[in-house]
Structures are given as structure tokens and as C-alpha cells.
C-alpha positions in Angstrom: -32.9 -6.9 19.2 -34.0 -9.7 21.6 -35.0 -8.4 24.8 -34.1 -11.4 27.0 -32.0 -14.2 27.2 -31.1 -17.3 29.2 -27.9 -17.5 30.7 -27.0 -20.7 28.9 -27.1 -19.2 25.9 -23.7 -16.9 26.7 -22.2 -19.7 28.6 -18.7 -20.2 27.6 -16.1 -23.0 28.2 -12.3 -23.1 28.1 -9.8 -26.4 29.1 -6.3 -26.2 28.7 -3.6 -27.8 30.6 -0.8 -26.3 33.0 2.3 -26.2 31.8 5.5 -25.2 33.5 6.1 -21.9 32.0 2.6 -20.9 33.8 3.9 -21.5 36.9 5.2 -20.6 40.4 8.6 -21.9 42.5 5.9 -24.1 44.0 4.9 -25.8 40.1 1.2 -24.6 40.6 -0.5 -22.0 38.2 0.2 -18.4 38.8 -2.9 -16.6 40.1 -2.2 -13.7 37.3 -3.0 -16.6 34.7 -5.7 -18.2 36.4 -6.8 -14.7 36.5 -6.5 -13.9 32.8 -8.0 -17.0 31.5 -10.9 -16.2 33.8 -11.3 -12.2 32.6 -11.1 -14.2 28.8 -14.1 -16.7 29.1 -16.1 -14.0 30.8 -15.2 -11.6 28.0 -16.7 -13.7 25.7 -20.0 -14.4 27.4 -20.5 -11.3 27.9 -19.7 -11.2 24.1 -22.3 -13.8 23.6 -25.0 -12.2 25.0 -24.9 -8.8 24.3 -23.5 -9.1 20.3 -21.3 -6.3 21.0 -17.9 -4.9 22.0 -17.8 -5.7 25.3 -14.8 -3.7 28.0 -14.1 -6.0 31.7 -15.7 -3.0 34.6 -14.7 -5.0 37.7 -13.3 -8.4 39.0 -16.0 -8.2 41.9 -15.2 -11.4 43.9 -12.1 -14.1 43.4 -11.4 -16.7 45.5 -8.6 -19.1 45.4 -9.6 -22.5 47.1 -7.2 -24.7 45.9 -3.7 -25.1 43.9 -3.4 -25.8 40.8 -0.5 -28.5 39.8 1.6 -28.3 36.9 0.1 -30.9 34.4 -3.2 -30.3 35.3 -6.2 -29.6 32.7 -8.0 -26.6 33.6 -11.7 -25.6 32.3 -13.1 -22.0 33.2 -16.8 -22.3 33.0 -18.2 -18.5 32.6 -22.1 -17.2 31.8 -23.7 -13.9 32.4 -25.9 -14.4 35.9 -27.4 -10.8 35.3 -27.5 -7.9 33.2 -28.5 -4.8 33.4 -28.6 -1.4 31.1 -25.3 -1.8 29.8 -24.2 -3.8 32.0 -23.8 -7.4 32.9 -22.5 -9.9 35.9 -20.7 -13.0 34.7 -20.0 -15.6 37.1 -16.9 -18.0 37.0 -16.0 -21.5 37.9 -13.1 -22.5 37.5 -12.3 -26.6 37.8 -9.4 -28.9 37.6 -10.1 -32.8 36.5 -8.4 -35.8 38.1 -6.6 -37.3 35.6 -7.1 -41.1 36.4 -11.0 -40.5 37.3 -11.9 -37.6 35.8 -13.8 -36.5 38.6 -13.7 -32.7 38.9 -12.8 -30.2 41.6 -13.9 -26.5 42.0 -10.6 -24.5 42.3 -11.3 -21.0 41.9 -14.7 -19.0 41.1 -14.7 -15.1 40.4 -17.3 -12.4 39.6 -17.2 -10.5 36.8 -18.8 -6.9 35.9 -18.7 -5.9 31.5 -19.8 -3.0 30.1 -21.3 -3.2 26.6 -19.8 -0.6 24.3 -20.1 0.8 20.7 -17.3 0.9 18.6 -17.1 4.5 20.2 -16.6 3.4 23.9 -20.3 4.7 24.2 -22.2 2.1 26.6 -25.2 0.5 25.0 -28.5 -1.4 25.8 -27.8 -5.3 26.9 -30.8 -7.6 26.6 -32.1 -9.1 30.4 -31.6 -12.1 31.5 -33.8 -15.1 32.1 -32.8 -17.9 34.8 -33.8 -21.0 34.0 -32.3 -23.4 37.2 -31.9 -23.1 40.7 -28.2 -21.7 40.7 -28.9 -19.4 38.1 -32.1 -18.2 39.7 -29.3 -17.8 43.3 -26.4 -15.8 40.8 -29.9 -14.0 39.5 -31.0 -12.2 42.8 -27.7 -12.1 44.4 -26.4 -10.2 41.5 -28.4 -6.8 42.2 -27.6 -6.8 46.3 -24.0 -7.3 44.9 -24.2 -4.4 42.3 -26.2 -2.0 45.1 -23.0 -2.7 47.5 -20.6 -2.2 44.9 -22.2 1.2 44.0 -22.5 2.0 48.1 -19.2 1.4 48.9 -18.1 3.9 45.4 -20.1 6.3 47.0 -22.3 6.6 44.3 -25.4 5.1 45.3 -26.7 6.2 48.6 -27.0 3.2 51.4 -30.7 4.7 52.2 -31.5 3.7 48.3 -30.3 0.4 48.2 -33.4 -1.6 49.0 -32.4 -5.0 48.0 -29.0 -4.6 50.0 -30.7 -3.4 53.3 -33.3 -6.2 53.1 -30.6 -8.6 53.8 -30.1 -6.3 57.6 -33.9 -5.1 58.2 -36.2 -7.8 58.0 -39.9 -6.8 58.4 -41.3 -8.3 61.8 
């Protein structure tokens, strides 16, 4: 089994366009389906990375930023930003594209925590992850602060343990 990856190598990328069935009184996609075409690229790389049955653990972060019209075409960008035993953090962009220009907009971007699973349910080894650029190195280190505050707030991780959280409060003087 390979041992680690690059996050380019799971990245996965879906365009469609909006059409009116998708939409609200306002003619702009329904957050539920922005939603599920988000959980669905992020399924798949996770998919991509780990080679195995993968189940969705969290939606972590989401944020709406702007509507999405009727008409528009849509591509969800997704790619694991880190993994961990079983584990594994995919980040989502989610863009619309002008369709005179082509020039694209950043509409929505979400956080996304798989679990890699036999064909038991049993969780199994992922391989790590190895960020090559700037952004990916940023996901990278944000992603363990993110999982030790996810596990804090659960109450299953004790805030005195998580290091890389409290390093972001008690800087060394």
C-alpha cells in the first residue's frame, strides 16, 4: 500500500448547470443540493485516495457566499487536505462561471470529515498526505487544529491535550 500521497492525486471535479427543478421561489440553487453535490465530489476523493469504501463523518465548515442563479454552470472542486488513521479532511470549492467571460466566482466552500471503511463498516488505515503548494500546505496544518477542536468540543479529547489548538491562544514569549 502506498504510504503517502499528494492531494492532487484525489482531487475531483464536477460542473453541471442549474436547472429549475433545483431551485428555490427565488430561482437560485437550493442549499440542500449544493450541499449534496458537495458531500458527492468529496466522497469520491476521499475514494481516490484511500482505494476503499469510504462513509461522510462530518460536514465541518459550510459557508454560503453567494447565490446561485438558475442557468448557471456549477463545478465543485474537492481533494483530501489531510488524513489521518482512518480518517481524512477534504476541502471544497465550489465556483460558478460567467457565461459571457468565463471568469469564475467562488460561491460556496465546505469541510469535509470521511472515514475509510471495510466492506464490514470496520475503519481502516488511509495513506498521509503530502502538500505540495502553498494552499495545500495552509488546508495541511489547519486541518489538525480543526480536528483537535472538533474532538474538544465532543468532549472527547481533553482541551489540556490539544497542543496544536492551544498554540493558536498561548504563544511562547
Amino acid at each position: 500500500m502506498i504510504t503517502t500521497k499528494t492531494p492532487k492525486e484525489s482531487l475531483t471535479i464536477l460542473t453541471d448547470m442549474v436547472l429549475p427543478a433545483e431551485t428555490n421561489a427565488l430561482d437560485n440553487l437550493f442549499g440542500g443540493e449544493i450541499l449534496a453535490r458537495m458531500d458527492r465530489a468529496s466522497s469520491i476523493a476521499a475514494q481516490r485516495h484511500s482505494r476503499r469504501i469510504v462513509v461522510t463523518a462530518s460536514v465541518n465548515h459550510v459557508a454560503f457566499t453567494k447565490a446561485v442563479p438558475v442557468g448557471s454552470v456549477v463545478t465543485v472542486e474537492a481533494k483530501v487536505s489531510r488524513a489521518f488513521k482512518s480518517s481524512m479532511e477534504i476541502f471544497v470549492d465550489v465556483w460558478i462561471e460567467d457565461r459571457e467571460s468565463q471568469e469564475r466566482t467562488m460561491v460556496n466552500e465546505g469541510i469535509y470529515t470521511f472515514v475509510a471503511v471495510d466492506r464490514t463498516g470496520t475503519p481502516v488505515k488511509v495513506p498521509q498526505i503530502k502538500p505540495e503548494t502553498d494552499l495545500e500546505k495552509e488546508r495541511y496544518e489547519g486541518a489538525l487544529r480543526r480536528k483537535q477542536l472538533s474532538l474538544v468540543l465532543s468532549g472527547k479529547m481533553n482541551p489540556d491535550d490539544a497542543v496544536e489548538l492551544k498554540k493558536l491562544f498561548f504563544k511562547k514569549q
